[in-house]
Backbone as numpy.savetxt, mean C-alpha at the origin, in Angstrom:
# Nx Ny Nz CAx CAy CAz Cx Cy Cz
1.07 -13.75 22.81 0.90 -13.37 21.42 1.95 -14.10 20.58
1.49 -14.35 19.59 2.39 -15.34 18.59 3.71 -14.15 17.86
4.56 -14.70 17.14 5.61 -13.72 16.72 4.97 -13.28 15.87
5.56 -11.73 15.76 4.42 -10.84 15.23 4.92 -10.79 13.76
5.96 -11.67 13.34 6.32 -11.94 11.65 5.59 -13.00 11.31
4.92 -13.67 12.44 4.02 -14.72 11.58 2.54 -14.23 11.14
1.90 -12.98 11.84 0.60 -12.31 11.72 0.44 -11.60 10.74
-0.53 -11.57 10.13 -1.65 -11.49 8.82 -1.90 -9.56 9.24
-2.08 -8.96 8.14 -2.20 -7.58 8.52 -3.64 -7.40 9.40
-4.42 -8.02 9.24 -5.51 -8.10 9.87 -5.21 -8.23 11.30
-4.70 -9.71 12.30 -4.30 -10.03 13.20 -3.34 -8.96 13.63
-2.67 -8.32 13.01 -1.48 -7.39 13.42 -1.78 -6.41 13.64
-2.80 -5.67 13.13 -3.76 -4.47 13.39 -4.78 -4.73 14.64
-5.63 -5.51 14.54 -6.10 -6.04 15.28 -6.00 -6.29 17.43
-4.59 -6.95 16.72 -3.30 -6.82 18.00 -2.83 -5.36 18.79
-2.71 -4.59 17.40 -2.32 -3.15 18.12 -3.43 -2.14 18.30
-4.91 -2.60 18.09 -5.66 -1.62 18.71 -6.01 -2.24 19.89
-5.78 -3.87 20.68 -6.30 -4.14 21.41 -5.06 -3.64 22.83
-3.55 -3.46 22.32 -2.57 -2.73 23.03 -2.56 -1.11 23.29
-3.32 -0.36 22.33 -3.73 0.49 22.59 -4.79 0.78 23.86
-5.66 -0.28 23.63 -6.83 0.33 24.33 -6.40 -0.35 25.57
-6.03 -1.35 26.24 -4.81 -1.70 27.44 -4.13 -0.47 27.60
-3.53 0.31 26.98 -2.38 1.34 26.98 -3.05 1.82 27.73
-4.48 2.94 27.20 -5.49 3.70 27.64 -5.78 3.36 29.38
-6.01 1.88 29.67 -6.83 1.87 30.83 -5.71 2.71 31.65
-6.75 3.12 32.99 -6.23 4.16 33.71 -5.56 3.40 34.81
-5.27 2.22 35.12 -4.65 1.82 36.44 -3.55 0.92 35.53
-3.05 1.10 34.63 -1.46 0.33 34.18 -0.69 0.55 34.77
0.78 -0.11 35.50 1.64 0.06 35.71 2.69 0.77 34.61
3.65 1.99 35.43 4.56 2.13 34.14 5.24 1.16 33.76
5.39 -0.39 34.19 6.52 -0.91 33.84 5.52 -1.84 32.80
4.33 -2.16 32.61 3.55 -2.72 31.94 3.66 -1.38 30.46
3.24 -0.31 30.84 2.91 0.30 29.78 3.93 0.64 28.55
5.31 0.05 29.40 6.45 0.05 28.55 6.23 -1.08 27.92
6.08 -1.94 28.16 6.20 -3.10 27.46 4.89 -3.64 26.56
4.06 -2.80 26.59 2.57 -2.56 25.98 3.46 -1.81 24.78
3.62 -0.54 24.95 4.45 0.19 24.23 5.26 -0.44 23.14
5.95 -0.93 23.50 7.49 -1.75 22.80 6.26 -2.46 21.76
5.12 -3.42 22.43 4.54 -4.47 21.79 4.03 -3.76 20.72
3.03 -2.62 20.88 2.62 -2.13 19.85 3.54 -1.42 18.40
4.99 -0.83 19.03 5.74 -0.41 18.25 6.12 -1.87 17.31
6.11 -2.60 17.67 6.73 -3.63 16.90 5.42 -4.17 15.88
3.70 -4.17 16.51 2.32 -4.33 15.75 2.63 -3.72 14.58
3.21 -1.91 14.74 2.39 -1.06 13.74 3.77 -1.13 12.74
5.04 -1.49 13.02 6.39 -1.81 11.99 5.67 -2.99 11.28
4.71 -3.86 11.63 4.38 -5.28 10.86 3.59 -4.65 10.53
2.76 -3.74 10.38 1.63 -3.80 9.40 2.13 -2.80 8.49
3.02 -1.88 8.90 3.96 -0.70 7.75 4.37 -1.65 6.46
5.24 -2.91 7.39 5.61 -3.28 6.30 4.92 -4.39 5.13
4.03 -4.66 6.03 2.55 -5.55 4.95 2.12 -4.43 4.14
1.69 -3.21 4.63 1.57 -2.39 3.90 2.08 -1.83 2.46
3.44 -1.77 3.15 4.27 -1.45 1.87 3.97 -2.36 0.87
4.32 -3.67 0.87 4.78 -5.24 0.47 3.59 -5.14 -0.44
2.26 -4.97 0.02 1.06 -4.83 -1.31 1.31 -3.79 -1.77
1.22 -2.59 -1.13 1.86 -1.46 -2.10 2.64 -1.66 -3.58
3.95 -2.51 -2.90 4.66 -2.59 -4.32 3.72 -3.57 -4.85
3.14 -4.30 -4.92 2.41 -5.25 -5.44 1.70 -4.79 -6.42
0.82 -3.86 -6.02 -0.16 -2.70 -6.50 0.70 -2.48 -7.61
1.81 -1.59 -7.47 1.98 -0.70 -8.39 2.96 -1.61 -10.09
3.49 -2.63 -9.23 3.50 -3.83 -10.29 2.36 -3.85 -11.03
1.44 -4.50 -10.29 0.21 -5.34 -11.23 -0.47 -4.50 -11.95
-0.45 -2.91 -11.57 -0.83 -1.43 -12.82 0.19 -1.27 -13.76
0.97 -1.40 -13.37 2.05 -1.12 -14.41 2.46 -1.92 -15.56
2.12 -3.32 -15.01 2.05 -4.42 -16.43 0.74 -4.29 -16.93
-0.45 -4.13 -16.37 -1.72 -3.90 -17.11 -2.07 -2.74 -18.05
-1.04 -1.58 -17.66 -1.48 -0.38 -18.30 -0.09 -0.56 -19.68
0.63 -1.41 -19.37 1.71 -1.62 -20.37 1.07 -2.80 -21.35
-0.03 -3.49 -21.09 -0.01 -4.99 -21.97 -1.47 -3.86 -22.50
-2.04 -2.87 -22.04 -2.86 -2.54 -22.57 -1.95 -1.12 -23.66
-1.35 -0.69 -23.99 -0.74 0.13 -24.47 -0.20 -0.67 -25.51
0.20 -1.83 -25.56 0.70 -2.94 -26.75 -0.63 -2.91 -27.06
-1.71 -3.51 -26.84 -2.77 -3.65 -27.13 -3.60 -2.46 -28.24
-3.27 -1.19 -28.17 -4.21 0.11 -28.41 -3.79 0.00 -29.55
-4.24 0.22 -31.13 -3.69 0.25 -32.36 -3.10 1.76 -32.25
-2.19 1.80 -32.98 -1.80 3.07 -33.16 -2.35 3.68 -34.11
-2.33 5.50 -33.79 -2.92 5.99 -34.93 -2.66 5.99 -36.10
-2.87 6.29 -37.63 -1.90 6.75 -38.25 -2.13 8.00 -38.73
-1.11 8.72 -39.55 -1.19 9.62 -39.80 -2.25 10.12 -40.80
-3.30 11.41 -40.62 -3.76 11.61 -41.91 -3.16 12.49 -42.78
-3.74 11.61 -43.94 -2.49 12.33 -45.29 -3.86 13.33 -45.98
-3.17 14.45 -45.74 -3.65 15.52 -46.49 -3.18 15.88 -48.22
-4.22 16.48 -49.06 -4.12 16.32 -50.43 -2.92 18.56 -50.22
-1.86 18.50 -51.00 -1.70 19.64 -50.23 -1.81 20.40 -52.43
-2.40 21.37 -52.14 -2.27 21.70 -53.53 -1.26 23.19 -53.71
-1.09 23.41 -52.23 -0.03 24.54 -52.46 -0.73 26.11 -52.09
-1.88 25.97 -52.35 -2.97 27.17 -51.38 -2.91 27.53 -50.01
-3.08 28.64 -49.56 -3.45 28.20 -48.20 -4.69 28.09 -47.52
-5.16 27.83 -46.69 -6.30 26.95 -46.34 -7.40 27.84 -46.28
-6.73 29.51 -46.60 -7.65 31.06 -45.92 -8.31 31.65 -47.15
């Protein structure tokens, strides 16, 4: 398997369900399943952190859109009422 900082969240996911299901078979050695283990712990830290990485991405690219649209919105103005000193009852 290639270093798992060079893999695409796809490939990296990908990678750790195919270590999973290796994990699963019923005739592994324990000394394999450790190192199955280790492999996948290190799969699902690379895709946490691809994860995150669009995450913040996400919440950037809303946050300038809902801000360039808020410059954008005219503001209201106020309505001016005629006041003659009555009350309204």
């Amino acid at each position: 398997m290639e270093n798992t900082n060079d893999l695409t969240f796809e490939k990296a996911y990908a990678a750790l369900e195919e270590t999973v299901d290796r994990m699963n078979a019923a005739s592994v050695p324990l000394d394999e399943l450790m190192k199955l283990y280790e492999q996948g712990m290190e799969l699902a830290a690379r895709c946490e952190k691809l994860l995150s990485g669009y995450e913040a991405r996400l919440e950037k690219v809303s946050k300038a859109a809902l801000a360039e649209a808020a410059a954008e919105t005219p503001q209201e103005l106020p309505v001016e009422t005629e006041d003659d000193g009555e009350a309204p009852f």
